[in-house]
N, C-alpha and C positions, 0 to 999 in steps of 0.2 A: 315698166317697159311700155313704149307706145308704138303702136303697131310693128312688135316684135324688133324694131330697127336698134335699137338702145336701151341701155339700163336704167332701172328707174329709180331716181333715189328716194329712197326712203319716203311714201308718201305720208308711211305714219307721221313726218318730222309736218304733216299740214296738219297736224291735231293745235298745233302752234294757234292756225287760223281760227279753229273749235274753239279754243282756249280761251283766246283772246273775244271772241263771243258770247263763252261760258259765263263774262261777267257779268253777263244779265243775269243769271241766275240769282238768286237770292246769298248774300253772304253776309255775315252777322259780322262785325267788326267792336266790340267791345272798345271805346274808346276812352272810357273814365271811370270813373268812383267819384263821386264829390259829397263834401262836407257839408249840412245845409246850416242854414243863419238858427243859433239856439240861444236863447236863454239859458238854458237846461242842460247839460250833458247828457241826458237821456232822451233829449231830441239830435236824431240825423238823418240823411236820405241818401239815396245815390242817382245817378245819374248817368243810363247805359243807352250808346249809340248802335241804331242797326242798320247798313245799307240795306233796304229789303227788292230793292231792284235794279237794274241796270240794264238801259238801252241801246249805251252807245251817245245817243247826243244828249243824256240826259240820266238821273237817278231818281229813286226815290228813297228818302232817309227819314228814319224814326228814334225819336228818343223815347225812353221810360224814366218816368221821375218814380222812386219808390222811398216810400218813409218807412224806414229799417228800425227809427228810433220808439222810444215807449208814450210819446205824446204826440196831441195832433197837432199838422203842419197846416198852418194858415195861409200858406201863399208859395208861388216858387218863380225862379228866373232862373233862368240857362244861358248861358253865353259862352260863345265857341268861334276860335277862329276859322276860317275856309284859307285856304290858297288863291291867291290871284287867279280872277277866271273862273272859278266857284263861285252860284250865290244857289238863293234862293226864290223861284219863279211862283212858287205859291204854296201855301198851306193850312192847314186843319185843328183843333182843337188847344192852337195858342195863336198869340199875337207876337207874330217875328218883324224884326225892324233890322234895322244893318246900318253900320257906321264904318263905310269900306270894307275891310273883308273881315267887320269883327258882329256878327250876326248874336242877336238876344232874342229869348220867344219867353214870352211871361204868362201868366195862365190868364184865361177865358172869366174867371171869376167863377163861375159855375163850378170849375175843377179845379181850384184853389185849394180848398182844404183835403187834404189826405190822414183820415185817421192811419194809428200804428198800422204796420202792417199794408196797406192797401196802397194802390201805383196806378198812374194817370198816363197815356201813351199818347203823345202827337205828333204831326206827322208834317213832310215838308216834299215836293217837287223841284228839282232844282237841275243845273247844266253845272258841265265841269267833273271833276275828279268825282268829288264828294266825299272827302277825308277828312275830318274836323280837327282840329288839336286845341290846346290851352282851353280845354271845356272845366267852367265853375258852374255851381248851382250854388243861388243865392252868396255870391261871394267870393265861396270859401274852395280851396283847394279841392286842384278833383282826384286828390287819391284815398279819401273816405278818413283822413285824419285828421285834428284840428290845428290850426297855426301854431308853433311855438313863441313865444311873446318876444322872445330874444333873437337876435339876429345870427343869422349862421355865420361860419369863421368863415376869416377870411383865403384866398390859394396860396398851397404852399408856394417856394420855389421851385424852378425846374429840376426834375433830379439830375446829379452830378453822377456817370457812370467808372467806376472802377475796376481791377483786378476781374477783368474780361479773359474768359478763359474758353473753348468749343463748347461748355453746355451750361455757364454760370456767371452772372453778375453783379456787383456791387451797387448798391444804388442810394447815395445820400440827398438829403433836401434840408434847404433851409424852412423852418418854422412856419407856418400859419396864426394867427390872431385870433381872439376871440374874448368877447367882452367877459363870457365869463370862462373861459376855460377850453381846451384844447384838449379832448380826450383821448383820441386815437388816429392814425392814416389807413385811407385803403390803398393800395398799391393795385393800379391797372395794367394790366399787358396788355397790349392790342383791344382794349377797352374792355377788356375782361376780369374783374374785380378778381387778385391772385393770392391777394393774404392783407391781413388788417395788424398794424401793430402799435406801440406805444411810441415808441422814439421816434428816431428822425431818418434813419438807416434799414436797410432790408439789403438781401443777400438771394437772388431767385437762379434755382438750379434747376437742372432737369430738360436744358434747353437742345436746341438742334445746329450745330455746328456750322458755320458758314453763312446764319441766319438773320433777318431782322426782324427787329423787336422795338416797337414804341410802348413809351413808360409814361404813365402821369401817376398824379397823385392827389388824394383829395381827403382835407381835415374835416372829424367828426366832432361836434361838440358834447357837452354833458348835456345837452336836450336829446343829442342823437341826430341832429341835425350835418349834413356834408353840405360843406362849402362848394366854392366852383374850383374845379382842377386844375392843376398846373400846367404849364407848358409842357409839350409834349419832347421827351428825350428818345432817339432812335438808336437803337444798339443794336451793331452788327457783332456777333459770335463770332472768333475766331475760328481755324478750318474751312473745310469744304464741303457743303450738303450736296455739291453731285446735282442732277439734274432730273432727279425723280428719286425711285426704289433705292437702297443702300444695293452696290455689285452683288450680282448672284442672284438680285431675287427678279421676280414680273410684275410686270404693271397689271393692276388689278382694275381696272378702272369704269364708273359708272355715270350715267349722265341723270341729271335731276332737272325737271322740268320747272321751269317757273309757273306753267298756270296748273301745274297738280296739284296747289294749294285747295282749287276752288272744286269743281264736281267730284274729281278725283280725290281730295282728301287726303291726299297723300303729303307727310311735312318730314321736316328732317329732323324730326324726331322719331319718326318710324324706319328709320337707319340704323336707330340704337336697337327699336325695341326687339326688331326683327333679327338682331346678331347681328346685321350685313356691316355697319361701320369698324367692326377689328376685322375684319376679312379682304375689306378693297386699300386701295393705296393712293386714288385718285377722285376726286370727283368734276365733272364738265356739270356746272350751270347754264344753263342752257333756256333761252337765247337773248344775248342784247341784239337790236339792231344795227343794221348799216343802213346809214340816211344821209344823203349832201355830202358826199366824201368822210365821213366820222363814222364813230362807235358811237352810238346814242344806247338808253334804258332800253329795256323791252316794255315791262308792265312797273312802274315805280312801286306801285300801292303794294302788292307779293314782295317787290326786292326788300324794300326796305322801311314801310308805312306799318304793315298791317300787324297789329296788336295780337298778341301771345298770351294765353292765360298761362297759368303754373301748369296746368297738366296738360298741356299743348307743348310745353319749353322743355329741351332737351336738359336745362339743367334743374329745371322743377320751382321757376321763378318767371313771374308775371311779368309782363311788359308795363311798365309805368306810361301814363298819358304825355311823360314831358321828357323822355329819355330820348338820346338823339337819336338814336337805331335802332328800328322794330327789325319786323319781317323776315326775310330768307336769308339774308345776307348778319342777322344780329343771331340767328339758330345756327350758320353755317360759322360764326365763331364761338359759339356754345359747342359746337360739336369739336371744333381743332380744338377747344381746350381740353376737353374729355378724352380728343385720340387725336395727341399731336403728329403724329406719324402721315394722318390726310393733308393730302396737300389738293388744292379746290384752283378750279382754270374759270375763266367768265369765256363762256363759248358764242360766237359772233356768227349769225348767218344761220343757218339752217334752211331748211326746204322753203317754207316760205321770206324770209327776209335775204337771201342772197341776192337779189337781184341789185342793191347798193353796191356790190363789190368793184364794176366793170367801172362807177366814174370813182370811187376810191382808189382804186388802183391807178391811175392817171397821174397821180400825185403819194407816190408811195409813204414817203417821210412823213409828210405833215395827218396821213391817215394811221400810219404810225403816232405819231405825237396824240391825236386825238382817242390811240384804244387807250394809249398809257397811261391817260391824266386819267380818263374816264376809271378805267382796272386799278389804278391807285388812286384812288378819291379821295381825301382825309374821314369823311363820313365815313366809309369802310375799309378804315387801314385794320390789315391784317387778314383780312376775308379770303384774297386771291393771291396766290404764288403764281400765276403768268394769265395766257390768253391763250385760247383756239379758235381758228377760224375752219369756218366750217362753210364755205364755197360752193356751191353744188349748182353750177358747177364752172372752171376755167376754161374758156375757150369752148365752150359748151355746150349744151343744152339741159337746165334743169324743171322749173319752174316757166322760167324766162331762158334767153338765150342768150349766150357772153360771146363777145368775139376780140377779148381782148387782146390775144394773141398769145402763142406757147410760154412764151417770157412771162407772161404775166404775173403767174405765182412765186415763181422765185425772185422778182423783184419785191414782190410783197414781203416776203419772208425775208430776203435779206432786209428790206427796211426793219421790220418788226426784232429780228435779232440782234440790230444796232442799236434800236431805242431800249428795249427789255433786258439788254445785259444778260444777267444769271439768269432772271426769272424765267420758267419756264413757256418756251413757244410751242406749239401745236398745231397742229391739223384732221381735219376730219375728211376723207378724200374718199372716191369714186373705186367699186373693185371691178368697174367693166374692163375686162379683160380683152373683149372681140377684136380682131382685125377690123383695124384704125377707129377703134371704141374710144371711150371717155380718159381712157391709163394714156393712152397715143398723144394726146389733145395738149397737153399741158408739161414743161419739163420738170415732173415729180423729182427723178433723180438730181437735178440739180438742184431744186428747191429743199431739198432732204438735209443737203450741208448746214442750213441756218435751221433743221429745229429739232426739239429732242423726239418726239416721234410722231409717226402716221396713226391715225385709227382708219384702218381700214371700211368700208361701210357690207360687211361682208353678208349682207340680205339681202331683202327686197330684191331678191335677181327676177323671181316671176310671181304675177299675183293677179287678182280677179280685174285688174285695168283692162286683162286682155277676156273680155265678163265669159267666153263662150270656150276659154282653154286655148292649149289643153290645161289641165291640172300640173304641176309641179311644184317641189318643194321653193320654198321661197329663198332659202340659205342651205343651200350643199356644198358640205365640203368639198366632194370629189365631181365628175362626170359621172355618169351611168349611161346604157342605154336607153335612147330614143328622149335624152335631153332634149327640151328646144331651142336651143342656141348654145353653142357649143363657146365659152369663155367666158361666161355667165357661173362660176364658182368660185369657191374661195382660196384653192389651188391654183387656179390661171393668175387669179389677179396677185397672188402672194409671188408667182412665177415670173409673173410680168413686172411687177414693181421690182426684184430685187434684181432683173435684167439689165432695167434702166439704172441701175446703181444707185438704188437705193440698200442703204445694211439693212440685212436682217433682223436686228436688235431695236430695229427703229420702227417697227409694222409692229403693230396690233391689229390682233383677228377679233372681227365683230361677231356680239352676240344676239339677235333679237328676243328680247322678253316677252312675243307676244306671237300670234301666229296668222297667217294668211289662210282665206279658203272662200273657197265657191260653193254657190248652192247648185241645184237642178242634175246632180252626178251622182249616177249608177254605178261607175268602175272603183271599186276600191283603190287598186294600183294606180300609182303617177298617169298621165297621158289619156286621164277621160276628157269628155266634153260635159259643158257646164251651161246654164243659163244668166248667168249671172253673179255678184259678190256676197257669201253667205253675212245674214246680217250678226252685226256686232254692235255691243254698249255703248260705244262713242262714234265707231264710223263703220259703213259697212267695209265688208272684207278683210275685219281684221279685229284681233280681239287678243287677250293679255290669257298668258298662260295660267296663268292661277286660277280661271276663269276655262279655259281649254281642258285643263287635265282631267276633269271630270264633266262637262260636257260634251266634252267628243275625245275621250283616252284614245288613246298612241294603239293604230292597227298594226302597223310596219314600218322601216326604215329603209330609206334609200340614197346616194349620193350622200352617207354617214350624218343625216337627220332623219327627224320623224316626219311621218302624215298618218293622218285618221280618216277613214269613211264612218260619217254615222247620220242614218237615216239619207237625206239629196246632198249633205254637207260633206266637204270635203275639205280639209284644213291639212297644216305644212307647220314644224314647229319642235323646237329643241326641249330635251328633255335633260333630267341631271346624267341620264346615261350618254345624251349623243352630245351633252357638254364635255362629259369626262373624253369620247374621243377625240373632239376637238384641241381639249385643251394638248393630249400627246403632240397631238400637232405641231401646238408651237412650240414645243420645248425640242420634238425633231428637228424642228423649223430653225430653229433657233433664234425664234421673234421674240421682240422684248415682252410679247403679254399679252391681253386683252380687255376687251372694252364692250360694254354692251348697253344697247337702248331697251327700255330704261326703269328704274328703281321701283315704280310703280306695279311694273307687270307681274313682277316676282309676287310670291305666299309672302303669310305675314311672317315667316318663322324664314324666308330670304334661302331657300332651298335651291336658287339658282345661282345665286349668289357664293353660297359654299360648293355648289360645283365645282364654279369657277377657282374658286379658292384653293379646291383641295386636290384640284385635277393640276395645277401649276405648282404644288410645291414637289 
């Protein structure tokens, strides 16, 4: 809220800005294993990449050469491709040279020989990305194995799909080649390796009705070697998978940040560990941009670059140097294979990138055409079942200011419903309730016909922006006395959205995972004065519950959430108790669910998470 005039969205969603900053910080990226040149089978080495900084117009990137084998290595070379627009501006403890974007650094002489056991590390300055791929040492392959002498088979046929039934199907191929021998098929779904067998035929059940499904396949020889895959077959499941949850149940739904990879440490594989992935129904990734009228990337290197070791990988298997898809986007189809029931949105916009919206909107269709190709990319078929756009705000004021006019959203939305068909459309929208506030601005009710549902943004109503109070909870359910703005809760705005005709089945109540407060306060009760935003981990005035509940425990409740007085701090913040009443809420309500920002803030054991869960069934 800024000078109490307006709701303020989310400012935690400018951790975005943080984020994308955070990549200076140091991030280790594991880029290979390589085989080094042997005489000997008992000589090898490997070869590990580390971005160890990141400026913004520049990096600094380090390799380690290490000889793992039992003899000593008399020499080494590296060679590694860059991306167009990557090089190398200068470096340290080898001699790099570049043949376009194919970069080689060979040793000093000095640090040439590496007995058993012992590792040489040098170092380079460079512009661009700084992602390396197709890295060898001395030669040879960089997955730490030696070449097979024989050449891999050749791709099968595409598979031929049959006796398609709502949760199973037929899948035959013609043959693969192979000089010496054709030992087995791996069968991929959605690029996820699903069963290995002998023949030529597979039979895959257990699927989702009304669904699609891209199939390849790819010959293993008797070295063990896979050939290159087949043409990709796309099978849609007969039935109808509905447009979320199966009837009857709630939307459970969480948002997962693209740069929690990096300070925050947070991957999606701490979904599993934490129990939260069988409890939610949805997940929002969160955030591509809007730029030039399109849906562009957010951070490439997180979505889809960044190397996995096995106990980083939701399925407990390493990221190879030369496989087409790393990063967030190759864990979040690790994950739908382990809990096909998630269904994953690519969310567009947020607090700081909305500001593209006002000239995309201009041209609805073709901003359409551009989320589509982008959300269905072949690189990550299978990853997303739709898009959310997350606006902040229409005819507005969020960040920046839109004037594109009431219309606006629902021309967007009916564009995006035309091109997306079944797949699921969304929105992330505004709960200012006020007389002629942000819900007035825009025609949600109209716009509501082209999508399966709203996520309400039902926090950040009051918080340290206003540094000197009064205090108040940041997400109240209800009013109370001596509120400061009266339509600033998550009752007005559920009141007001389903006035302007939108169904109730189409609202989701927001949860924030984290909590707001101010320092320089004496009054325990809502309504003191403050000096300012009490400090937090990442940004001041705001800090993640898991982090809150024993630094400043829960004094009281009011407007059906918590706050805390502890020591000048004064904080505002849901707990699994003031979740359980909200969740009543909606099922009173008779809103399709909830939704909350975001995965990180929760314990590791997802205690908020099963609130949510167990408060909706």
């Amino acid at each position: 809220m800024r000078s109490g005039t307006a709701i303020r969205s989310r400012p935690v969603r400018r951790r975005a800005t943080a984020a994308l900053a955070a990549l200076a910080l140091p991030v280790t990226a594991v880029v290979g294993l390589a085989s080094a040149t042997s005489a000997h089978a008992a000589e090898s080495a490997t070869a590990s990449y580390t971005k160890a900084a990141d400026w913004g117009s520049g990096f600094e990137g380090r390799w380690t050469v290490k000889n793992t084998g039992t003899t000593t290595l008399s020499s080494w070379t590296v060679e590694w491709d860059f991306p167009s627009g990557t090089s190398v501006t200068s470096a340290w403890d080898a001699n790099v040279t570049n043949s376009g974007t194919h970069w080689t650094a060979k040793d000093k002489g000095w640090n040439a020989t590496l007995a058993p056991g012992a590792s040489i590390t040098f170092g380079f300055n460079g512009t661009g990305s700084g992602s390396p791929s197709g890295c060898k040492l001395n030669g040879k392959p960089c997955d730490g194995s030696t070449q097979p002498t024989d050449a891999p088979p050749s791709a099968p046929g595409a598979p031929v799909a049959s006796d398609i039934t709502d949760t199973s199907v037929k899948l035959t191929w013609t043959p693969a080649t192979d000089d010496k021998g054709v030992k087995n098929y791996d069968v991929l779904r959605d690029g996820i390796k699903v069963s290995t067998v002998t023949g030529t035929s597979y039979s895959d059940s257990g699927l989702k009705p009304g669904t699609d499904y891209s199939y390849t396949v790819q010959a293993r020889d008797t070295s063990d070697q896979t050939g290159p895959a087949s043409a990709a077959r796309t099978v849609r499941t007969t039935g109808d998978s509905g447009p979320g949850p199966q009837p009857g149940s709630k939307v459970k739904l969480g948002y997962f940040t693209e740069w929690g990879v990096y300070d925050r440490n947070y991957h999606v594989k701490n979904l599993v560990t934490s129990g939260t992935a069988e409890k939610i129904t949805h997940i929002n990734y969160s955030f591509g941009n809007v730029q030039g009228g399109k849906c562009t990337i957010g951070d490439s290197y997180a979505a889809y670059d960044k190397a996995y070791t096995a106990d980083q990988s939701v399925d407990g298997k390493a990221d190879t140097w030369d496989q087409p898809l790393r990063g967030n986007f190759n864990q979040l189809k690790k994950l739908k294979a382990k809990y096909p029931h998630i269904k994953v949105l690519w969310s567009f916009g947020g607090w700081t990138w909305s500001g593209g919206f006002g000239d995309a909107v201009k041209n609805p269709t073709a901003f359409a055409q551009s989320c589509y190709e982008l959300v269905n990319d072949p690189r990550w078929a299978g990853v997303f079942d739709g898009i959310d756009l997350d606006w902040e705000y229409p005819n507005a004021c969020g960040l920046t200011c839109d004037t594109s006019g009431p219309a606006a959203l629902k021309n967007m939305m009916q564009a995006m419903r035309a091109k997306f068909g079944k797949q699921l459309v969304t929105a992330a929208i505004t709960a200012d309730a006020s007389d002629g506030g942000k819900i007035d601005s825009a025609d949600y009710g109209g716009a509501a016909q082209y999508l399966d549902f709203y996520n309400v943004m039902t926090y950040d109503f009051f918080g340290a922006w206003d540094k000197t109070g009064p205090t108040a909870p940041h997400s109240p359910l209800t009013s109370y006395p001596g509120i400061p703005k009266e339509g600033f809760t998550t009752d007005a705005a559920i009141a007001k959205l389903k006035a302007k005709g939108v169904p109730a089945s189409k609202l989701n109540l927001g949860i924030g995972f984290y909590g707001r407060g101010w320092t320089g306060v004496t009054q325990k009760e809502p309504g003191g004065t403050a000096t300012g935003a009490a400090p937090g981990k990442y940004e001041s005035g705001i800090e993640d519950y898991k982090i809150l509940k024993t630094s400043c425990p829960v004094s009281g409740t009011v407007g059906g959430t918590a706050y805390a007085h502890c020591g000048t701090q004064w904080w505002s913040y849901d707990t699994p108790a003031t979740i359980a009443g909200k969740m009543d809420y909606v099922k009173k309500q008779g809103l399709g669910g909830a939704f909350f920002w975001e995965f990180s803030g929760d314990t590791t054991n997802g205690e908020l998470a099963t609130a949510i869960d167990s408060g909706l069934k």
